[in-house]
N, C-alpha and C positions, 0 to 999 in steps of 0.2 A: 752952431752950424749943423746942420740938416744933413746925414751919412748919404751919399749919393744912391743906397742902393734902399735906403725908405719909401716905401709907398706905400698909400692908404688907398684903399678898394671898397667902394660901398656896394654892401653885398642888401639891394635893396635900400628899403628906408628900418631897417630893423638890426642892420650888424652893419661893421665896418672893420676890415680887415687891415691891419698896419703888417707889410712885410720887409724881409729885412734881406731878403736875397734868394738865388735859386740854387743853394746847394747843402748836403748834408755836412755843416761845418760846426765845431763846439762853440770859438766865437762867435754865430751868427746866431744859435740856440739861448748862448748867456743874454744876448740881449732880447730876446724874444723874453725869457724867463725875468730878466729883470724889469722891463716893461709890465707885465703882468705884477709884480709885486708891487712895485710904485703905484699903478691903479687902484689895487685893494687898498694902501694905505690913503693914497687921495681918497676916497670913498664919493667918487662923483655923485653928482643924483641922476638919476635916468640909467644907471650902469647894471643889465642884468646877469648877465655872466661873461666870462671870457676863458677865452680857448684856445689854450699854446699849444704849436706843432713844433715841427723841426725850424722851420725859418720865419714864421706867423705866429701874429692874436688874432683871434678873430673878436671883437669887441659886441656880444651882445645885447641890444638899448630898447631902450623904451623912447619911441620918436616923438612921441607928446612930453616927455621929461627932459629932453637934451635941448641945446643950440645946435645944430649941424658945424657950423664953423667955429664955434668957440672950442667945441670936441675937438676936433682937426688938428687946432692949433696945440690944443693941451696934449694931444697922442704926438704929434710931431715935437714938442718942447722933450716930452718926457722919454723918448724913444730916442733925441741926439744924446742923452746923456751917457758917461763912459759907464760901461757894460760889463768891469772884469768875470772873469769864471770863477765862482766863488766853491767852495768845499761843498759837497752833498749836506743836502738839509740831513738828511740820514741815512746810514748805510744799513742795508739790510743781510741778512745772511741766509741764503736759497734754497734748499736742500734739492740736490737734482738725482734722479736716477737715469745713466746714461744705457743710451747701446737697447740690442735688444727689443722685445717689444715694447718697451716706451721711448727707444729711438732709432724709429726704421732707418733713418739714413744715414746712421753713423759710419758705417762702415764704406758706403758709398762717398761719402764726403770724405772718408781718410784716403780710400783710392786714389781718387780725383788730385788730393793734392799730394800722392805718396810721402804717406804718413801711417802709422800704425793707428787703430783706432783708440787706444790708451792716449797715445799724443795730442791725438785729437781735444779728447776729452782735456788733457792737463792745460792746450793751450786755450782752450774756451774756459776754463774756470780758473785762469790764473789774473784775467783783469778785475780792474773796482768799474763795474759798467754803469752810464750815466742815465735814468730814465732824461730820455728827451720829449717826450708826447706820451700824453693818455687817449689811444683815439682808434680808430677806423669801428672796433666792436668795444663794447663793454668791457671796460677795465685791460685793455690790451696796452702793454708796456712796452712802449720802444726804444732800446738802448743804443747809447752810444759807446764806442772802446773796444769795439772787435778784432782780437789779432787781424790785420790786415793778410795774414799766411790763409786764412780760414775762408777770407770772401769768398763768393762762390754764387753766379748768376741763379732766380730761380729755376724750379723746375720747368722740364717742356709741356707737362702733362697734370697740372694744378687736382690735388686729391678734391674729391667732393665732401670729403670730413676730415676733421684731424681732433683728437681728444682735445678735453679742457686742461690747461697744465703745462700744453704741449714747448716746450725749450728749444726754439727754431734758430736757423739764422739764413736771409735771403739779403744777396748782394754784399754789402758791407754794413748792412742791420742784422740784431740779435734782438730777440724777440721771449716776451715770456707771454703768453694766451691763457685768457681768462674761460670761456667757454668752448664747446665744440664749434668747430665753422670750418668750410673748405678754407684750404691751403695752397697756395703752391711755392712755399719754405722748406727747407730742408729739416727734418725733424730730428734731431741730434738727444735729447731726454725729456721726461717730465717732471713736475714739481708738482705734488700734492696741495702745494699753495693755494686759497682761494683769491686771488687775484680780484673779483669781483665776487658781490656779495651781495643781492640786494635788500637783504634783510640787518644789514649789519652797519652801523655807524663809523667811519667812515663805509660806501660801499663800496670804495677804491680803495685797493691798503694799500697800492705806491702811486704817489705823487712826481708829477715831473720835478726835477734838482733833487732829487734820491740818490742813491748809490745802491748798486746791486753788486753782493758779490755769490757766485754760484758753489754749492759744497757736493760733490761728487758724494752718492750714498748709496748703501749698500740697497741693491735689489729687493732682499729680504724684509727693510724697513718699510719698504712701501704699505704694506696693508696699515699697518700702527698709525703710521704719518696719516695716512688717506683717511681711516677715522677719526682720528684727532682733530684734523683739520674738518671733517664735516660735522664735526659737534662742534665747532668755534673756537677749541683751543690753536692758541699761536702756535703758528709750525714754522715762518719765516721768523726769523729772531734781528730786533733791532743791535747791531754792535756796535754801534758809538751815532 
């Protein structure tokens, strides 16, 4: 049976998008994420990539390699099927530098919800956060698992930059950014991390069904990590 909230949207004759609902939900993401793994292992023919969001694939093709309707059918078979939330492919371990000038808005966000800005900090690096999508820019990571105490609508007034690194969180998303690009996130610290890579195999190091956990670090570490990470050596550390 077909989940009532399934729809397939052809975006053109070149993608086809299977969605699965209109809200930032873990359920709604497992089956987005599991959809996508069952295709790789089908290994259809005409299949050129695909692209999970928070509640969508968008199904990438080759319109001279598919059937239109035999596709349809095979994304709707393979999208009713049960979805549970399975454990992070991997969990990663962050190193964040908080506060400060690598995170102008901590302080602000503590006000906001009176909080000290230490609390802040402990309550943003105390979850196992879920990449749900790799998307809007290059290698930009979008988790799931935000203290709900932290939400906090964006800003009124979106910055026209924000550093590569930058460890945001806007609404009830937590965010890790791969390059510089205007913002309008609350910037809470950085990670030296290279999130995006173009030079490097993979050129994404997190994958959606990741786990991210954040490690509050000392200011001072920053120069060390910030080299290390741009000569290549691993700065984010896989922990199981």
């Amino acid at each position: 049976m077909i989940p009532p909230a399934t729809r397939l949207l052809w975006c053109g004759d070149t993608a086809l998008t299977v969605e699965f609902g209109d809200r930032i939900d873990p359920a709604v993401n497992a089956r987005v994420l599991a959809l996508d793994a069952r295709l790789r292992e089908a290994n259809l023919p005409g299949i050129v990539e695909t692209v999970p969001t928070y509640r969508s694939l968008t199904v990438h093709l080759d319109p001279l390699g598919v059937d239109p309707p035999a596709l349809e059918a095979v994304l709707l078979d393979l999208a009713a099927r049960p979805a549970p939330l399975l454990p992070p492919k991997r969990v990663w371990r962050v190193p964040v530098v908080y506060g400060g000038a690598f995170g102008v808005d901590l302080d602000e966000v503590a006000a906001h919800h009176g909080l000290s800005p230490s609390a802040v900090i402990a309550r943003h690096a105390a979850p196992e956060y879920r990449v749900v999508m790799i998307g809007f820019l290059p290698g930009y990571a979008y988790l799931d698992g935000l203290d709900p105490g932290l939400a906090l609508s964006r800003r009124a007034s979106p910055r026209a930059t924000t550093p590569a690194g930058t460890i945001s969180i806007g609404g009830v998303q937590a965010l890790v950014a791969s390059i510089a690009a205007p913002s309008g996130w609350h910037l809470l610290g950085r990670t030296p991390v290279r999130a995006f890579s173009a030079g490097r195999d993979p050129v994404f190091l997190f994958a959606p069904g990741d786990g991210i956990r954040f490690e509050p670090t000392d200011p001072a570490r920053w120069e060390s990590l910030d080299r290390a990470a741009a000569a290549g050596e691993p700065v984010a550390e896989v922990v199981r």
